[in-house]
N, C-alpha and C positions, 0 to 999 in steps of 0.2 A: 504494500500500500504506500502510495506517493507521500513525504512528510507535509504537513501545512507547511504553505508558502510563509516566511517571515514578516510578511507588508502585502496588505488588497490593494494597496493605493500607490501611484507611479510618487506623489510627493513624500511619502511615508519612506517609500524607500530612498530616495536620493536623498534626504533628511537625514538616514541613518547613515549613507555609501558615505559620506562628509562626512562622517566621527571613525569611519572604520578603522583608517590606518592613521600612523603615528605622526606623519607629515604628507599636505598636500602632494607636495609633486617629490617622488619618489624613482630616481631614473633607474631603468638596467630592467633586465627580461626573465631572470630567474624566476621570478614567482608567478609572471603571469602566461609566460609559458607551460608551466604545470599546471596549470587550472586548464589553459586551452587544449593538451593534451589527453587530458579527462572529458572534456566536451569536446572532445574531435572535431575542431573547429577551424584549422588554421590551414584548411584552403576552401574560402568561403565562396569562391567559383571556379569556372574554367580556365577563366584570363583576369588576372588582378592589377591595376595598376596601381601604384601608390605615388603620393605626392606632397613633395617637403620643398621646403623656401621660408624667407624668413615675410612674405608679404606675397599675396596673387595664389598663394593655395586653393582658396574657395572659389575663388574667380572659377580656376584651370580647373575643377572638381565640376563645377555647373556647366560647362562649357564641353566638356569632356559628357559628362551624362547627357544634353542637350544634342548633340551631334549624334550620341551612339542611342539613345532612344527613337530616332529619327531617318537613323538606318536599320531600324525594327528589331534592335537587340531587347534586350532584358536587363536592366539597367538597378545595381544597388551601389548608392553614395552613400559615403561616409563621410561627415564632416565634424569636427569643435573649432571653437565653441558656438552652441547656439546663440540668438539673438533674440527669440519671445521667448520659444516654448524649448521643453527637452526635445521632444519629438522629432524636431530639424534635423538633429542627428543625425539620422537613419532615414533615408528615401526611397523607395522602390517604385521604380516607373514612376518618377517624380514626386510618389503617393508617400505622405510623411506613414511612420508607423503608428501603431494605436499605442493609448494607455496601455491595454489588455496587453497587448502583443512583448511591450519591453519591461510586464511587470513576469511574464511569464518566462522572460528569458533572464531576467534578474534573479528567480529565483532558481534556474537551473543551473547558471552561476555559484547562486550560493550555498547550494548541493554539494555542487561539484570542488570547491575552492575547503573544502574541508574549515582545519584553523589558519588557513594559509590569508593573512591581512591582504587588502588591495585597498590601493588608493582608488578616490573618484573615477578619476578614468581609466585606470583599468580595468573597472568593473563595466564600466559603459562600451569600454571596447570589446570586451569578449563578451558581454550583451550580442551585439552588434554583429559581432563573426557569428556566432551560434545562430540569431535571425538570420544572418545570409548564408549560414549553410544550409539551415531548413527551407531556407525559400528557393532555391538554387536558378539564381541570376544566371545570366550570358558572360557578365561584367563586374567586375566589385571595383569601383572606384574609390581608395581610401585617402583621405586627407591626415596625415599624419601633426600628430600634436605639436611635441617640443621638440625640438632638433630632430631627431632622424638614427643613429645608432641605438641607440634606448631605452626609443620610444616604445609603446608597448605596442602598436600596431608593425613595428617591424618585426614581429613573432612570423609574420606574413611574407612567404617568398616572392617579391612582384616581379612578376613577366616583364614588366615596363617599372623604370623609376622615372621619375621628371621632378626635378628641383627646378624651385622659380627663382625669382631673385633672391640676394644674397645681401642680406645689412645684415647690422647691428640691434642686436635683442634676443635677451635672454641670457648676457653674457654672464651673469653668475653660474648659469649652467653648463652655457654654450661653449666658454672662452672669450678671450677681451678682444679679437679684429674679427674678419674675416674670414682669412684664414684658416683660424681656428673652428670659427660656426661652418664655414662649406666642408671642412672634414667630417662633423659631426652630421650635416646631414648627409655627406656621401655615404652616409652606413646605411641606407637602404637600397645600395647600388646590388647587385649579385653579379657575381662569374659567368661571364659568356651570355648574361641577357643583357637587352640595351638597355641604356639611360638616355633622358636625353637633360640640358640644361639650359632653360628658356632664359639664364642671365648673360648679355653678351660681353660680361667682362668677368667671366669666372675667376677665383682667387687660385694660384697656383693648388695648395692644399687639394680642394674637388680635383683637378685632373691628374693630381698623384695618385690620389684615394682611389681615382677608378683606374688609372693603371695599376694601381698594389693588387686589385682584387678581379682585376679580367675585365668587368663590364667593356662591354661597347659603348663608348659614351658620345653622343652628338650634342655642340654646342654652339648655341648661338652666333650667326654672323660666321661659321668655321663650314659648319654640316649642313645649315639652313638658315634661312637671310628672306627677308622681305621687302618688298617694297612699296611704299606711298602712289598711288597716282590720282590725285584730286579724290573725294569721297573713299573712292576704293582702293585693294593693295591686291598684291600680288605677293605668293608661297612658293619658296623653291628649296627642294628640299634634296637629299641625295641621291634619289633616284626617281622622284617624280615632281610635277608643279600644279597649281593652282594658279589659275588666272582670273581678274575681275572676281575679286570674295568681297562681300560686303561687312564694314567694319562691325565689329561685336555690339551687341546693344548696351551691352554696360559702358556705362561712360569713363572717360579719359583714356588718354591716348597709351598710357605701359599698357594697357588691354590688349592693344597690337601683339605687344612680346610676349604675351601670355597666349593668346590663339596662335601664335608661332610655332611656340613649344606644343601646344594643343597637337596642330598636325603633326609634328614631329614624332608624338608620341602612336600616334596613330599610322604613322607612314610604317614606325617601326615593328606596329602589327598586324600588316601586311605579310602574309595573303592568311594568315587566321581569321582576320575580323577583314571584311567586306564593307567601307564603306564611301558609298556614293560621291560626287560632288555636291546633288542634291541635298545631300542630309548633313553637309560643311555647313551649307549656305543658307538652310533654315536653320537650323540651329546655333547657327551665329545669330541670326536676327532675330531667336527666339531666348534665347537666352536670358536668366534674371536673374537676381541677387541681392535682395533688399540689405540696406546700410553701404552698401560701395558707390559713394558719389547719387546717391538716389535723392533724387528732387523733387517735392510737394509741392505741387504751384499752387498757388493764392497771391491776393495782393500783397503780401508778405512771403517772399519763396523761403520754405526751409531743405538745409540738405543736410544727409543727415553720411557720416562715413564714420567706419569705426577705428582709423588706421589708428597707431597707437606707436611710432615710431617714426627715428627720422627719413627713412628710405622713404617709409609710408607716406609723410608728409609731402614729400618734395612731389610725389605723384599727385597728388591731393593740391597742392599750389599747382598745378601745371595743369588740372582740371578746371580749378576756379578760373583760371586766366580764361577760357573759354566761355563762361558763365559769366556776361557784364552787369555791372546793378546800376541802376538809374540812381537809386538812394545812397544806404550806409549797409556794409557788410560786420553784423555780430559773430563774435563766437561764442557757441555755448560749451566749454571745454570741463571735464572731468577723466581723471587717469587714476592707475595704477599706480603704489607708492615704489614699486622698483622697474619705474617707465623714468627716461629722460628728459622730463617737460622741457627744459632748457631747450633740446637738441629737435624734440618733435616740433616746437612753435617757430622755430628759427623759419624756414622757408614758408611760414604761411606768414611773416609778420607784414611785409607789403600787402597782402591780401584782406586785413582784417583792419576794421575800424576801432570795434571793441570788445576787450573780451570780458566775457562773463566767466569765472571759477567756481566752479561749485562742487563742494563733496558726492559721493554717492552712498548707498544705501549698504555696499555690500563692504566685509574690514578690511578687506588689502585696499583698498582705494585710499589715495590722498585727500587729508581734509581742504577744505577749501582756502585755511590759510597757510598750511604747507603748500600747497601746489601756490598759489600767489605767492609766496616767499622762493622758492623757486624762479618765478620770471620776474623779479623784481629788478633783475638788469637786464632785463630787457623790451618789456612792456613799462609804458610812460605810468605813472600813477591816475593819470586823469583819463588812460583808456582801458585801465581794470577795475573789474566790480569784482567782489567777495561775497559770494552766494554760500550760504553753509547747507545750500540741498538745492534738489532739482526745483522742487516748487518753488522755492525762495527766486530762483534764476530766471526763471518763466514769467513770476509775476513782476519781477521786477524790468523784464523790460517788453511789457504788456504797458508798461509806461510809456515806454520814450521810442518803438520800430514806429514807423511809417510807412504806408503804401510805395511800395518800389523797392525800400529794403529788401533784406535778404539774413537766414539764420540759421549759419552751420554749423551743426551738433557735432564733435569730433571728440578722439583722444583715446576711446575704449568701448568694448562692444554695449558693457554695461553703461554708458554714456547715453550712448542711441537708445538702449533697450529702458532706460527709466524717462528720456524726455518721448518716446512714442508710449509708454503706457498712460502719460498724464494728455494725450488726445490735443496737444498744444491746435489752437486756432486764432488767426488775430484778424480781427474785424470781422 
């Protein structure tokens, strides 16, 4: 007889998975490897692709499922962190999973993992495999966590690796350049399958890492190169091209480098997976991704991105410059307390009028006069406000926006995710 489930309820349990282990992020694969080996889980389809970078993961994750849904695969994403609900997680044919579905793989989990402790996400991860062995995809599309050696979705052998761009973040984990973080995600490379890397100035490190370990590694601008031509661009890749593709629907222009790497990853599996030009080119244009540059029009435009990082910003400044305002450009800015505010606002500060700080709800987050004491040399005193919470932020400049302005929510996923819960509207 099956034992009771520990939790009926998907909040019940992800309540408890947060107290489970002794520290949040917890790296290295011993322990979650044994549990997946118990749930015979660790090849959760035919063809796996997995996907690490320090910035454009979700993007290449949506864009990758959007393309192979569209050439009539069978389609299961993996993504963290979500931005409303748990459920984002885990996609199948676009379709989020149910409460039911990942409180029952929670508890087969928790069967299975004996007294063996697991952090948050490793519990959600091998959630996840276990759904997508039982569902049995075409495609397992995995967005890998933190760096990439680890991490606990690289339990997973992928047919295909694709690392996106490469900054700065995470270095307490990662290491303090470059360098040292493209090493740590070249650990989802494997011996003799390809990789490819959609950053076209890779750090020495990544193409040692995948000469140390065999991969076939194709890189930017080396193995495949695109080109601009008015609206549209053109894919050329090792052995085949694309001509006249219409740009991704997500907005700003590193989207290019990331559909780059997209084909690339695809070219490389070829003649396994079958896919179209037709099902390039819709699913370019079909493509979505709420918090990346996503725009709410009203007489007030808000946009809302979750970047949280200087690479991320500099993208993020390079989209705004496309988006002109008649009015005054606010920021609504909330972070992480082991984020570099200093390094993240630097390239938007031409872009913004004024910024709003404010704390968030959840305890890693900086309070509202940390992060202000942060950009204190470099935001003027009379273009920062000190919000000690989201509502405080909202209503106070429910004062002074005007019709034509514009209010970009940045800094952290949980930024975007507490100013869309409070339904912001102005006029």
């Amino acid at each position: 007889m099956a034992a009771t489930p520990r939790f009926l309820s998907l909040l019940d349990w992800l309540g408890w998975q947060e107290t489970l282990h002794p520290t949040a992020i917890d790296l290295g694969l011993e322990r979650v490897s044994r549990v997946a080996d118990r749930l015979a889980c660790r090849m959760p389809a035919p063809i796996v692709i997995s996907v690490a970078g320090t910035n454009g993961k979700g993007s290449c994750v949506a864009m990758l499922e959007a393309i192979l849904l569209r050439a009539g695969y069978r389609v299961a994403a993996y993504t963290s962190p979500h931005l409303y609900h748990y459920n984002e997680r885990l996609r199948f044919d676009a379709e989020l999973v149910s409460d039911a579905q990942l409180c029952e793989a929670f508890a087969r989990v928790d069967a299975a993992r004996g007294e063996q402790s697991l952090t948050y996400f490793e519990f959600g991860t091998l959630a996840a495999l276990d759904l997508m062995s039982r569902g049995k995809p075409d495609v397992a599309v995995l967005e890998v966590g933190l760096g990439g050696r680890l991490d606990a979705v690289n339990i997973v052998d992928a047919d295909v690796a694709l690392i996106t761009s490469i900054g700065i973040d995470h270095t307490d984990w990662l290491g303090p350049d470059r360098d040292a973080i493209a090493g740590e995600k070249a650990g989802i490379m494997r011996a003799g399958r390809p990789a490819v890397c959609a950053d076209d100035d890779p750090p020495p490190g990544l193409i040692d890492a995948a000469a140390r370990c065999g991969a076939d590694l194709a890189v930017a601008g080396r193995d495949f190169s695109i080109m601009e031509a008015g609206g549209r661009w053109h894919w050329q890749g090792r052995a085949s091209r694309l001509d006249d593709l219409p740009r991704p629907a997500l907005a700003g222009a590193h989207q290019l480098a990331n559909a780059a790497g997209v084909l690339a990853v695809l070219e490389a599996l070829e003649p396994r997976l079958d896919v179209p030009r037709s099902a390039v080119v819709t699913g370019l244009q079909c493509v979505s991704l709420p918090g990346r540059v996503q725009r709410i029009a009203g007489p007030v435009e808000q946009v809302l991105d979750v970047s949280h990082n200087a690479q991320a910003a500099q993208a993020l400044a390079r989209a705004l410059e496309r988006l002109p305002v008649s009015g005054r450009r606010f920021a609504v800015l909330g972070m992480m307390r082991d984020k570099d505010a200093g390094s993240f606002v630097q390239p938007l500060l031409e872009c913004v009028d004024v910024w709003y700080v404010t704390g968030l709800q959840i305890a890693r987050a900086s309070s509202a006069q940390m992060l202000a004491g942060q950009l204190a040399g470099q935001v003027r005193p009379e273009a920062m406000v000190v919000c000690a919470s989201m509502p405080q932020a909202l209503a106070a400049l429910k004062e002074v926006v005007q019709a034509g302005d514009q209010v970009l929510v940045c800094g952290s996923f949980y930024t975007v995710a507490e100013w869309s819960a409070l339904g912001p509207e102005f006029y």
